[in-house]
C-alpha positions, 0 to 999 in steps of 0.5 A: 276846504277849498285848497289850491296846491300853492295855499297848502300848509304840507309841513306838518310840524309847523301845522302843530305847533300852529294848533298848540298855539291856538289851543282852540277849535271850532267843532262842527257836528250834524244833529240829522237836521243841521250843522251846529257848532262849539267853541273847545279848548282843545289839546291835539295828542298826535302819536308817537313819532313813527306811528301811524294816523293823526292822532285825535284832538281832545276837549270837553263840552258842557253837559247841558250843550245838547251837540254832545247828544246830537252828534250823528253816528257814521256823520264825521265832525269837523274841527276848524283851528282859526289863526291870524287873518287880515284883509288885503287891499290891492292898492299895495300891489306894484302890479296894480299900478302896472296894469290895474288887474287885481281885486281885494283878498283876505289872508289867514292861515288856518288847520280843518281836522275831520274824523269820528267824534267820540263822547267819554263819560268816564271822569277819570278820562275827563279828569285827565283833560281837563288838568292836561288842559289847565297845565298848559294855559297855566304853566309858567304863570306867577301864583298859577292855578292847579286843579288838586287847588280846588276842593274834591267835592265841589271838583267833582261836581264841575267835572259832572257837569261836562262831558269829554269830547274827541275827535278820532282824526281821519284827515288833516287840511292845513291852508296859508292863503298868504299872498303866494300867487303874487310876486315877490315885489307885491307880497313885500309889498302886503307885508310892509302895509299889514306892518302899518296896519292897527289890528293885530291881525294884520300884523300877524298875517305879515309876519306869517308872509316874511317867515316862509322860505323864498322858495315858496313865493311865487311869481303871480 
């Protein structure tokens, strides 16, 4: 990833709870011909705290998605978790009117993991996924979904047809493109126009903006 120092995300913490949040990843393998990619619920399982390493992210794919097959030994994968993004025009920038230098940008946050991918054919391990995966996304609901709801024959059979995923984190790189080399004049500026904007998208990139610590912008 392209990361200039004043676009990293360093606190961990917030990268966390951004990725639970998402709940989903891009993974990207190489099949020794061509990157190919799946979309994958994914849980994040970090170590204890203290611990060392980055834990691993876990998910499933479906037994007939022939990446599982394809992943190349000694290749890392990559993970990419996408997070609100908003294209921002330079006509909100007080800058712009002053001296006319500026040009259009895109703002996102956004978390890379990239580490040994492992495939599991155990059940029981793809078992315990699939209901870590089916608690989270259900939990709190009104008349939610447990897997014990399912019958254990035709269970069986679904958890046959896919295979368990992980990908053993070797390295973390957290992006907020947010407007940070501006000053504080233009991104309140962005802010109060992505809070006019119709997709939520934009909305959600300014509220990004207005939660980091003034600290953190700075003056472009």
């Amino acid at each position: 990833m392209y990361l200039p120092g004043h676009f990293a995300l360093d606190d961990l913490a917030v990268a966390a709870e951004f990725v639970d949040q998402a709940g989903s990843a891009d993974l990207v393998t190489f099949d020794g011909a061509r990157p190919v990619s799946t979309l994958l619920p994914v849980i994040w399982e970090r170590p204890p705290a203290g611990s060392p390493g980055h834990g691993s992210l876990l998910g499933h794919l479906a037994l007939a998605n022939p990446q599982w097959q394809t992943v190349a030994a000694g290749v890392p994968g990559l993970a990419i978790v996408h997070g609100p993004q908003a294209y921002v025009s330079p006509s909100w920038y007080q800058s712009t009117r002053e001296h006319g230098r500026a040009v259009p940008t895109w703002n996102y946050r956004t978390v890379h993991f990239t580490g040994e991918v492992v495939i599991h054919r155990d059940e029981d391990w793809i078992r315990d996924v699939v209901t870590r995966l089916t608690e989270r996304h259900e939990r709190g609901r009104p008349g939610r979904w447990w897997v014990a709801d399912a019958p254990e024959q035709f269970l069986a059979g679904q958890l046959r047809a896919i295979v368990g995923v992980e990908l053993r984190i070797a390295s973390i790189e957290a992006k907020d493109k947010l407007s940070q080399n501006r000053s504080a004049e233009d991104q309140a500026n962005v802010i109060a126009a992505l809070r006019s904007e119709p997709d939520p998208g934009s909305r959600a990139v300014a509220d990004l903006m207005a939660a980091r610590p003034p600290r953190e912008r700075r003056p472009g």
